[in-house]
C-alpha positions as CSV (number, residue, x, y, z in Angstrom):
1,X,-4.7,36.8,-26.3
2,X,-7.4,37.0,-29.1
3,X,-8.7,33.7,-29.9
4,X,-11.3,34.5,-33.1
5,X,-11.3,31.7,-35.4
6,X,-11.1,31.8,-39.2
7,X,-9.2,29.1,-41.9
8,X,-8.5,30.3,-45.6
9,X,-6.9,28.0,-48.1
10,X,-5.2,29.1,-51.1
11,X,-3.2,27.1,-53.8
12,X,0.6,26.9,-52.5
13,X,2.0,27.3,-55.9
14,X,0.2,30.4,-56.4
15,X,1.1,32.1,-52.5
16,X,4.6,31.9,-53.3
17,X,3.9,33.3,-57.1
18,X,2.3,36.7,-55.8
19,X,5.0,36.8,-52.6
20,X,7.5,36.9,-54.8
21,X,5.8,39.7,-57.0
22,X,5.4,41.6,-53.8
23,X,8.7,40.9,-52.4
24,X,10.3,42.6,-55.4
25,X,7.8,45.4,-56.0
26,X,8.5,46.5,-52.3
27,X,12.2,45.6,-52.2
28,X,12.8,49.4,-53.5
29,X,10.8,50.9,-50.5
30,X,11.1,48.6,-47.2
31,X,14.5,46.9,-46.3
32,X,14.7,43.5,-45.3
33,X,13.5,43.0,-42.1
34,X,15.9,46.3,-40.5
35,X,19.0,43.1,-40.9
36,X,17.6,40.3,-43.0
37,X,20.0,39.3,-45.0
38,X,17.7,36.7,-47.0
39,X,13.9,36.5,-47.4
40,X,14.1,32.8,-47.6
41,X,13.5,31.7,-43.9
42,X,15.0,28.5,-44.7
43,X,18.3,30.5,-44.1
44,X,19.7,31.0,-40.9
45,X,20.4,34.7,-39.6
46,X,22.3,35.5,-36.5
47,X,20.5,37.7,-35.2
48,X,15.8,37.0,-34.8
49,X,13.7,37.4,-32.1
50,X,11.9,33.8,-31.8
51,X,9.8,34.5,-28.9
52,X,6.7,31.8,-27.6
53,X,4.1,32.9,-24.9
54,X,3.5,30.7,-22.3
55,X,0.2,31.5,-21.1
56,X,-0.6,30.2,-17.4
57,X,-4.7,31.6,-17.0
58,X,-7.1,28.8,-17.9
59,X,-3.9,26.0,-17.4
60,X,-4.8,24.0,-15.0
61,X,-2.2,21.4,-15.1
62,X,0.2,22.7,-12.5
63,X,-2.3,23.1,-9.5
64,X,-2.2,19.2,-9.7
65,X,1.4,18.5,-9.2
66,X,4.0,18.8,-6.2
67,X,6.2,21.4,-6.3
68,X,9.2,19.5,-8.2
69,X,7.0,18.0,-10.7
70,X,5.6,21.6,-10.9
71,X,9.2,22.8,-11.6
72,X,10.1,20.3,-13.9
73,X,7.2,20.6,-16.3
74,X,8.0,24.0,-16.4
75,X,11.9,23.2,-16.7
76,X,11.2,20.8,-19.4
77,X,9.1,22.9,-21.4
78,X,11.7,25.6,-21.6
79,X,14.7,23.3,-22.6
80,X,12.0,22.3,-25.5
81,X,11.3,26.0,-26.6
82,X,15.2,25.8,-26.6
83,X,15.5,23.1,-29.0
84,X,13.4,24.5,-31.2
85,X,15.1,27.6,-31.4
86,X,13.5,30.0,-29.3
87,X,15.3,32.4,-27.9
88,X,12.6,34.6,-26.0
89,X,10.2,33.4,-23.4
90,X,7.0,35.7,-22.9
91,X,6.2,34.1,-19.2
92,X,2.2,35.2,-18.1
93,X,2.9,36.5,-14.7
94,X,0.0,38.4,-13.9
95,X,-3.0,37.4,-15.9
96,X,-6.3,38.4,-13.1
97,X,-4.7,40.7,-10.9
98,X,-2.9,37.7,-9.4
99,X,0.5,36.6,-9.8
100,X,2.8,33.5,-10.2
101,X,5.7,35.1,-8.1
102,X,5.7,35.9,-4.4
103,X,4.3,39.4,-4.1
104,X,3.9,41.8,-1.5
105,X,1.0,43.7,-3.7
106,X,-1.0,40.5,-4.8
107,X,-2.5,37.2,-4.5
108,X,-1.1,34.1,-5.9
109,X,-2.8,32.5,-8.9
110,X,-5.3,29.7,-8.6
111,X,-3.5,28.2,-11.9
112,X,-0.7,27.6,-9.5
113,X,-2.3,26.4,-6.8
114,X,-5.8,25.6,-7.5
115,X,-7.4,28.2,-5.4
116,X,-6.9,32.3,-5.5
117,X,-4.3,33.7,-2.5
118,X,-3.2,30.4,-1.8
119,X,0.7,30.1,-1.7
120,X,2.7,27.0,-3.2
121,X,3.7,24.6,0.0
122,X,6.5,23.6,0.1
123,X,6.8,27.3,-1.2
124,X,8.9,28.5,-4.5
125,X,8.9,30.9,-6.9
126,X,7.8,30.0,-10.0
127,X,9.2,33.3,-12.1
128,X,12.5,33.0,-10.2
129,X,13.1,29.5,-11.6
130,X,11.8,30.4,-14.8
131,X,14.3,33.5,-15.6
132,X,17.4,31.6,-14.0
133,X,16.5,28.3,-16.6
134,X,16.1,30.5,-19.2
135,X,18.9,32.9,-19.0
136,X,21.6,29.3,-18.1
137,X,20.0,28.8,-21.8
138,X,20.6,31.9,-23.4
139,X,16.7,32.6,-23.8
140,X,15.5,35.7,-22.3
141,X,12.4,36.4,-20.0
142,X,9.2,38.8,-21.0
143,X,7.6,39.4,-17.9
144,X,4.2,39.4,-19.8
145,X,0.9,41.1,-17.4
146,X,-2.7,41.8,-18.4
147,X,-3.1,45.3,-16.8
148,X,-6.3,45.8,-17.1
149,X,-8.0,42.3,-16.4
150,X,-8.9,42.0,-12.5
151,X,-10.9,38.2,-13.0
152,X,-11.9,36.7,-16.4
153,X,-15.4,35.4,-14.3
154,X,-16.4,38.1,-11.8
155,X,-18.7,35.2,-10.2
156,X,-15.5,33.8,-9.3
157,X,-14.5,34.3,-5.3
158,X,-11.6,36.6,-4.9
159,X,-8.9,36.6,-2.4
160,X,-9.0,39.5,0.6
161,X,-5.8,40.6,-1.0
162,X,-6.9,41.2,-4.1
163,X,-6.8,44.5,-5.9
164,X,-10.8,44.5,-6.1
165,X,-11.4,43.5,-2.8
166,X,-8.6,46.3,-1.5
167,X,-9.8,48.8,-3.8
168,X,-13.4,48.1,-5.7
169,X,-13.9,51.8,-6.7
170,X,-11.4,51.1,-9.7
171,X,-13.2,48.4,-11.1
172,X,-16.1,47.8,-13.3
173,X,-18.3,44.6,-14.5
174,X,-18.8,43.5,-18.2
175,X,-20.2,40.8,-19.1
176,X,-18.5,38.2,-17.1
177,X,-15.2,40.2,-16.6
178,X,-14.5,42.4,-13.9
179,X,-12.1,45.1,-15.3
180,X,-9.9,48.0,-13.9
181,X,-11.6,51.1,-14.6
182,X,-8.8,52.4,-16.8
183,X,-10.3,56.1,-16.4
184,X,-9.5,56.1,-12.8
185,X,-6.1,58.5,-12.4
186,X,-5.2,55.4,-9.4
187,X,-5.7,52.9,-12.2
188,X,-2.4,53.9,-13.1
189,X,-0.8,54.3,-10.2
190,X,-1.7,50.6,-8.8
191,X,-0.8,48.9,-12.4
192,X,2.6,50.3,-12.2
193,X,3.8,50.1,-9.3
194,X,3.2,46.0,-10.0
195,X,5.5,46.7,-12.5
196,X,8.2,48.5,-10.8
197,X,8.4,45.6,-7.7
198,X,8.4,43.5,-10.5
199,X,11.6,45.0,-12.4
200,X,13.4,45.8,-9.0
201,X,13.3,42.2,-7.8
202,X,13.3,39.9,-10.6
203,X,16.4,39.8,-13.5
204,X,13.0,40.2,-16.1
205,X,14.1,41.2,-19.7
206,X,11.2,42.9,-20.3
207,X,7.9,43.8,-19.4
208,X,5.3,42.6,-22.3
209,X,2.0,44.3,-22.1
210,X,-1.3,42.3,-24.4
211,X,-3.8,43.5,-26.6
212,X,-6.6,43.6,-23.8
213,X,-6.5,47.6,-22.9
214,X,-10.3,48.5,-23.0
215,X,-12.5,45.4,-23.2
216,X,-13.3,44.1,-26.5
217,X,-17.1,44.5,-27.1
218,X,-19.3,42.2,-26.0
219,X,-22.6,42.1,-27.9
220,X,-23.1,45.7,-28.0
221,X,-23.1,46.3,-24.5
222,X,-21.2,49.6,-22.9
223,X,-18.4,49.8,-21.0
224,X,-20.1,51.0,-17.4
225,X,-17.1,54.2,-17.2
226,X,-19.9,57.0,-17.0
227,X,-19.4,57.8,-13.7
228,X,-15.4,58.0,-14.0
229,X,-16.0,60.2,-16.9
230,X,-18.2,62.9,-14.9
231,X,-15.4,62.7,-12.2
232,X,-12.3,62.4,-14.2
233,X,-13.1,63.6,-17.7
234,X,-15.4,66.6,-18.0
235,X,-13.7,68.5,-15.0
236,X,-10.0,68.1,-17.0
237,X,-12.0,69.4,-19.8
238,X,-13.2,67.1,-22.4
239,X,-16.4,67.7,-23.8
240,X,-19.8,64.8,-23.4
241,X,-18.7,64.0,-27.1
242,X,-15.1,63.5,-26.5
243,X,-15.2,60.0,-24.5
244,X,-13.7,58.1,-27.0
245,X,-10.6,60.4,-27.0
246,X,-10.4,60.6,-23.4
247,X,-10.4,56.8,-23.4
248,X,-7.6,56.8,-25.5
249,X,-5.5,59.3,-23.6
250,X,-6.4,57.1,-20.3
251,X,-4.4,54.2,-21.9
252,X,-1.7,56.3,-23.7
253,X,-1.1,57.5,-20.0
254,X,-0.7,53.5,-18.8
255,X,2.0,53.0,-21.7
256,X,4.1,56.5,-20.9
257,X,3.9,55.7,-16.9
258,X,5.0,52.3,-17.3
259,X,7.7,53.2,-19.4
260,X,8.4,55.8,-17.0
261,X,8.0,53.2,-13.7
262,X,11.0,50.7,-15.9
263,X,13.2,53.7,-16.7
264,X,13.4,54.9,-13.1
265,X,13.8,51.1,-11.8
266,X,16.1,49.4,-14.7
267,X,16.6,51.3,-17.7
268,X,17.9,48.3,-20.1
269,X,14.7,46.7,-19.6
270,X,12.6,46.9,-22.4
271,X,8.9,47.1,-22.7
272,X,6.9,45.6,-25.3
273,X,3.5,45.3,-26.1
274,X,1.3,42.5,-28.6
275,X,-1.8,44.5,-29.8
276,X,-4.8,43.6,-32.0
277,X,-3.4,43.0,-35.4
278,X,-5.7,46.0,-37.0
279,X,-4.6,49.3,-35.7
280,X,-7.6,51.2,-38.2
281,X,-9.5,50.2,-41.0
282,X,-8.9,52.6,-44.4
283,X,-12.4,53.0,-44.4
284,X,-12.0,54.9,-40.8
285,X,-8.3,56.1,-42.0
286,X,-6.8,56.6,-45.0
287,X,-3.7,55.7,-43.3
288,X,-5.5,52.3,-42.2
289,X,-5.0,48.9,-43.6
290,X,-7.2,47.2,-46.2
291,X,-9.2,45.3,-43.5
292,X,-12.3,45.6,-42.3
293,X,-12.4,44.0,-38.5
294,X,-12.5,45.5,-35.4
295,X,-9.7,48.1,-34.7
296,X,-7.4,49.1,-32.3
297,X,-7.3,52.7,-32.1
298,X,-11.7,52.6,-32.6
299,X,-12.7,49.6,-30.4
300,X,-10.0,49.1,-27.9
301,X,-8.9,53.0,-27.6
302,X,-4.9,51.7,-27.9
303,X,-3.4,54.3,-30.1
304,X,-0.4,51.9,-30.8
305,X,1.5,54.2,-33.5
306,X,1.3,57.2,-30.8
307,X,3.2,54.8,-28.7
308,X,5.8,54.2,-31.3
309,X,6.2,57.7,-32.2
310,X,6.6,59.1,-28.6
311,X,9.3,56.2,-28.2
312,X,7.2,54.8,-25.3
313,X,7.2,51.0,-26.4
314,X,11.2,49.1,-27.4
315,X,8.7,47.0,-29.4
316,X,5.7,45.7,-31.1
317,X,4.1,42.4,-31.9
318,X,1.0,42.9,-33.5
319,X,-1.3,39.8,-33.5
320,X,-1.8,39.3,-37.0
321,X,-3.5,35.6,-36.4
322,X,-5.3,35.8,-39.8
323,X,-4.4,33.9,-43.0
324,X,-3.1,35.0,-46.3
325,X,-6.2,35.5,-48.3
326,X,-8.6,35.5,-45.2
327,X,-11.8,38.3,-46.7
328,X,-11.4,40.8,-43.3
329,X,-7.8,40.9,-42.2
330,X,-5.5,39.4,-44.7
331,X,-2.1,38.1,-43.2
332,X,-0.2,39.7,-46.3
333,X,-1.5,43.3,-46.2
334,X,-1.5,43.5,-42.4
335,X,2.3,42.8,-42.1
336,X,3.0,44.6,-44.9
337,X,1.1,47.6,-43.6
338,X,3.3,47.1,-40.2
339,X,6.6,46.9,-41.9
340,X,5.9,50.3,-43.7
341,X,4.6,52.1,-40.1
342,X,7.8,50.9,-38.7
343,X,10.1,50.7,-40.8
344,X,12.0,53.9,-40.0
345,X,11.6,54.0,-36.1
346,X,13.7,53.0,-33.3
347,X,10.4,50.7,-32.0
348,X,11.5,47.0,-33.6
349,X,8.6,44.9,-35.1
350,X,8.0,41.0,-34.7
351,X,5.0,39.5,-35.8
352,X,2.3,37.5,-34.1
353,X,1.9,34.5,-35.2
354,X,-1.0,31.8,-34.9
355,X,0.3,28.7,-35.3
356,X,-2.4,26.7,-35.2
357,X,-4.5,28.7,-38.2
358,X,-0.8,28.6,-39.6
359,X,-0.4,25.3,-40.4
360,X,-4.1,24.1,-40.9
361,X,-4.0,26.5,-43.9
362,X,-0.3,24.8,-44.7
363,X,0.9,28.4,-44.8
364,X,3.8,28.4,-42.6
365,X,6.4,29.3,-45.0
366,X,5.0,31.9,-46.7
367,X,3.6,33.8,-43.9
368,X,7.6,33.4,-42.3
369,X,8.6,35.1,-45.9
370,X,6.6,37.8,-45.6
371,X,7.8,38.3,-41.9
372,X,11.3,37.5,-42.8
373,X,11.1,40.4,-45.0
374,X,9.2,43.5,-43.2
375,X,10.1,42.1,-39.5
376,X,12.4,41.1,-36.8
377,X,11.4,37.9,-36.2
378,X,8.6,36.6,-34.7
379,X,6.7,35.5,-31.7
380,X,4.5,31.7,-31.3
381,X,0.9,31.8,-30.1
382,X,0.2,30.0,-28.1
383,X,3.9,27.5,-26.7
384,X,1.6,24.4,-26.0
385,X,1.5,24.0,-30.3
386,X,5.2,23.9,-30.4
387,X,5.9,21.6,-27.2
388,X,3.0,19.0,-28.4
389,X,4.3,19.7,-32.1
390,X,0.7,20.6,-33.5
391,X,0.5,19.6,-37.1
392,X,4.2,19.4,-37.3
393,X,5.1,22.8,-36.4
394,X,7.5,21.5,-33.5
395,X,9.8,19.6,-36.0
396,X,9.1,22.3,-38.9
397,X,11.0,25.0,-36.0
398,X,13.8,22.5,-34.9
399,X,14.6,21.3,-38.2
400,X,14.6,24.2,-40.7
401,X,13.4,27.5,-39.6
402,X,15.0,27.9,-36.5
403,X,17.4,25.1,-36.9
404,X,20.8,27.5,-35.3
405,X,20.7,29.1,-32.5
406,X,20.1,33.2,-33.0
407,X,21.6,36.3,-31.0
408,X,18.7,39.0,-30.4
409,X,18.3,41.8,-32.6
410,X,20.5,44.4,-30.6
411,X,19.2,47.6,-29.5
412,X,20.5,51.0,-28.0
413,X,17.9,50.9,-24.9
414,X,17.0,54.1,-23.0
415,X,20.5,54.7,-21.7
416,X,21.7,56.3,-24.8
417,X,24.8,54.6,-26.7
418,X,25.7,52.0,-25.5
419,X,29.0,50.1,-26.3
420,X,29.9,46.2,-26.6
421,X,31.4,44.5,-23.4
422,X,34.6,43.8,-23.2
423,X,36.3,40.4,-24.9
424,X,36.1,37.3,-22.4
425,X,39.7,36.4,-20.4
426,X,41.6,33.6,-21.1
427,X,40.2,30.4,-22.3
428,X,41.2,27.2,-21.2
429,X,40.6,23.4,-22.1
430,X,39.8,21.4,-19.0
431,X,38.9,17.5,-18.6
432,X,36.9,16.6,-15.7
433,X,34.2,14.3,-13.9
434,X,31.7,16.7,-15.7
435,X,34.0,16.0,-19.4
436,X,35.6,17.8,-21.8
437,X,35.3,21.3,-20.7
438,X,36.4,25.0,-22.3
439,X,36.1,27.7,-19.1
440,X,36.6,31.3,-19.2
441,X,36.8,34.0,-16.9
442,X,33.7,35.5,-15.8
443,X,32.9,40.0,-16.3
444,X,29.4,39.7,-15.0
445,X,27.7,42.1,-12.9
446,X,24.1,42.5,-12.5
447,X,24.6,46.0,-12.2
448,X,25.6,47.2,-15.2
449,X,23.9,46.3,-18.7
450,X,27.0,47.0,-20.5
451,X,28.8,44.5,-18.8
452,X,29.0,40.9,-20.3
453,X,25.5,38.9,-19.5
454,X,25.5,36.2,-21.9
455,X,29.0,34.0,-23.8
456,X,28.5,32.7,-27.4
457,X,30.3,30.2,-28.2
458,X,31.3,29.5,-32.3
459,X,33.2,26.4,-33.7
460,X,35.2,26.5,-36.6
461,X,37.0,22.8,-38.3
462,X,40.4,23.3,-39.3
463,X,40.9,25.3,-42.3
464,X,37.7,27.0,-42.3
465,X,37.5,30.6,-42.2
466,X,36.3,32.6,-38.7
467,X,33.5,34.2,-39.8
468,X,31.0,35.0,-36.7
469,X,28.0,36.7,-39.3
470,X,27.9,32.9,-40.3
471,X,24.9,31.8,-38.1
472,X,25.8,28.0,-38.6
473,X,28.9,28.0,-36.6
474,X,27.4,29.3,-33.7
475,X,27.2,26.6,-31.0
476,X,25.4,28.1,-28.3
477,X,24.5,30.9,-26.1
478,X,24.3,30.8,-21.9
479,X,25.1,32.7,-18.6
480,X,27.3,29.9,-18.1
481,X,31.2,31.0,-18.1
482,X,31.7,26.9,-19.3
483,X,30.9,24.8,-22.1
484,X,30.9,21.2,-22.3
485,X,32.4,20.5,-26.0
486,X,31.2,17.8,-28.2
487,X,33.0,14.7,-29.1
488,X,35.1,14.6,-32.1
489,X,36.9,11.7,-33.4
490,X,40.9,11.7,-32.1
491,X,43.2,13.9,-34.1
492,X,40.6,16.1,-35.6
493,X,40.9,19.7,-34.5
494,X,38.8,22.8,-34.4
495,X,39.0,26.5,-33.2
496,X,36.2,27.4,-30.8
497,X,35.5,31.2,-30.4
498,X,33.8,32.9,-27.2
499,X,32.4,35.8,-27.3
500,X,30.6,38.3,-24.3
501,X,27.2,39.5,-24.8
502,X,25.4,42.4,-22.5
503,X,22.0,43.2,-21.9
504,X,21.2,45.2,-25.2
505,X,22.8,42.2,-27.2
506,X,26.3,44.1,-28.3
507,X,28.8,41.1,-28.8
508,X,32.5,41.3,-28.1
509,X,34.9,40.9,-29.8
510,X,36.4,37.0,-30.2
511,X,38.9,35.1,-28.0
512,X,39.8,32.0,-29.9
513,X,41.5,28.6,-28.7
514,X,42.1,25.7,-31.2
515,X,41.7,22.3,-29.1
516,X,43.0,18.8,-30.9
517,X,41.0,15.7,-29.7
């Protein structure tokens, strides 16, 4: 992820002044978020994406542990995220052309086990535990990869089965990286047939692409693709002047193949990606934002609208890691300028947060009003802030912005329509050595997305209305075909309400029970 460091401050009286000026001036032209019922993010809503990316390159913490003090850090650190409301996990599975899953294509990570190639012993599977923990806890799993990277220090030593040891002609050196050439037509080829082992195996939600496509600059220096060029490029006809469009096309052909490799696999899995936060600059593009940083479409040769428009992405989390106010990339105008790029397409927007320029700056509410209102929800950089609860930001999630659980927003997938699942069976009240117990019967089959994949469960008191849009009565949301009901003081009675969810987030409609303590 892009870690460039700035810090505006701006009076706190005088944020929420001018958001609520813009707020109402744009209320006639960009609805709410596509489902936002409130811009105040104080207020609960049923449905958010509240993802948190859990990077693994550059961690070094679990090459130290045994394997089930391994699995419990990582155990513990999703029921956290849980607590705090998140409902998406974006898991780094493949950050150097290694991965932290047993593979057939590549090496395992040295994060996991200190050295490249080297498998866990006693051996598990660190993405297997991670999606079944997750999904018991109604969270869902991004299977996030770095394409492109092949080793963040090219001095570093590289396992035999590594893709640059197997197949060197695809990469190239810059600067201390060593990258996959992505003008090499095999380039392509290699990258997604990772991801198609990865989907047919693993129960992955989605696979989350980053913003590194081609390398950020590095002091000036070129990108070494001349060669590729000659061989790929001028015969397929582009002209010496046309490189940067080529490059572009090279990584336009990434997105469509991968989207192509997930269709022909799983077709309810989605695929998202988290670019730079500037797609252009209006002084490149009229169409641009009112920034003046380094750009996506110029710098990195990601056309990310294209994407959008040829319905090749389910959805986009730009990194907008800036401040409101900040002189180059201001926070306000780039999500702004997202909402109104997106606001009429299928692709769904959530913004990338920074949460620990966030709350330096003290600007967490604000910048989660202006994301409440153009947006979808949003997603944490990086997970470590909100499981050491930097500055607060922990507690400021658990306790009033993410303080109910939230259903994802739902989507229609690549299937075509789509309808709801079907209501759950039965529901009975059960005491046992595990407690008070509500169990249902159980539609789930891996199989088939429009089948029942996750229960939510609501609680109502006696005499209050069933209303399931109201986010505060919902209890919970698991695989789990049982829930372990709360204590409640004898003679008081309440009406719990279960309800299926499948893979594109449809909900059923409600069985009810009423159960007197």
């Amino acid at each position: 992820m892009t870690k460039k460091t700035y810090t505006t401050r701006t009076p706190r009286g005088l944020l929420l002044a001018c958001l609520s000026v813009l707020l109402f001036a744009s209320s006639c032209g960009i609805s709410r978020g596509r489902g936002a019922t409130s811009d105040d993010p104080r207020e609960p809503l049923k449905r958010e994406f509240r993802a948190a990316w859990l990077p693994t390159i550059f961690r070094s913490e679990y090459a130290g542990l045994a394997r089930q003090e391994a699995r419990g850090l990582l155990t513990r650190r999703i029921e956290l995220l849980r607590q705090t409301g998140c409902n998406v996990l974006i898991f780094q599975v493949r950050a150097e052309g290694d991965a932290w899953y047993p593979s057939e294509l590549e090496p395992w990570s040295r994060y996991l086990t200190g050295r490249q190639g080297e498998a866990p012993d006693p051996s598990w599977d660190p993405l297997g535990l991670v999606i079944n923990e997750c999904h018991a806890r109604g969270i869902e799993v991004h299977a996030w990869i770095n394409p492109y990277r092949g080793a963040a220090n090219a001095d570093q030593p590289l396992d035999a089965k590594h893709p640059a040891r197997r197949y060197p002609e695809l990469f190239v050196r810059y600067g201390k990286q060593l990258v996959m050439d992505p003008g090499h037509p095999q380039s392509v080829r290699y990258i997604t047939s990772v991801v198609r082992d990865l989907v047919k195996r693993y129960e992955v939600d989605a696979i989350h692409y980053d913003d590194y496509f081609y390398p950020y600059p590095k002091d000036g220096a070129p990108f070494d693709d001349e060669a590729t060029f000659r061989r790929f490029g001028l015969p397929a006809g582009y002209q010496p002047d046309e490189r940067a469009q080529w490059r572009r096309d090279n990584v336009d052909r990434l997105i469509a193949e991968t989207r192509r490799a997930i269709l022909e696999t799983k077709p309810w899995v989605r695929f998202g990606v988290s670019p730079f936060g500037i797609y252009r600059n209006s002084s490149n593009d009229p169409k641009g934002s009112k920034t003046s940083g380094l750009q996506n479409y110029d710098d990195l040769y990601a056309d990310v609208l294209r994407w959008k428009d040829k319905g090749w992405v389910d959805y986009i989390i730009p990194q907008i890691y800036w401040n409101i106010g900040h002189p180059v990339a201001d926070y306000w105008e780039l999500v702004s300028w997202w909402g109104q790029h997106l606001q009429h397409s299928p692709t769904q927007l959530y913004i990338g947060q920074h949460t620990q320029r966030t709350m330096d700056a003290g600007q967490l509410e604000e910048k989660l009003t202006l994301s409440r209102h153009f947006a979808q929800g949003n997603a944490w950089w990086p997970a470590e802030n909100i499981l050491r609860n930097y500055r607060g930001i922990g507690d400021s999630l658990l306790r009033v912005y993410q303080r109910y659980p939230a259903l994802l927003p739902e989507y229609k997938g690549a299937l075509g329509r789509t309808k709801a699942p079907k209501p759950v069976g039965e529901l009975l009240e059960d005491s046992n050595e595990d407690g008070h117990m509500l169990l249902w019967i159980d539609r789930h089959d891996d199989a088939d997305p429009e089948q029942a994949y996750y229960y939510a469960v609501y609680r109502f008191a006696e005499g209050e209305r069933i209303d399931l849009r109201n986010p505060r009565h919902l209890m919970g949301i698991s695989t789990k075909t049982y829930y372990t009901l709360p204590p409640a003081r004898p003679g008081t009675s309440y009406t719990y309400v279960v309800t299926a969810i499948n893979r594109f987030w449809q909900e059923s409609k409600p069985t009810k029970i009423t159960i007197r303590y």
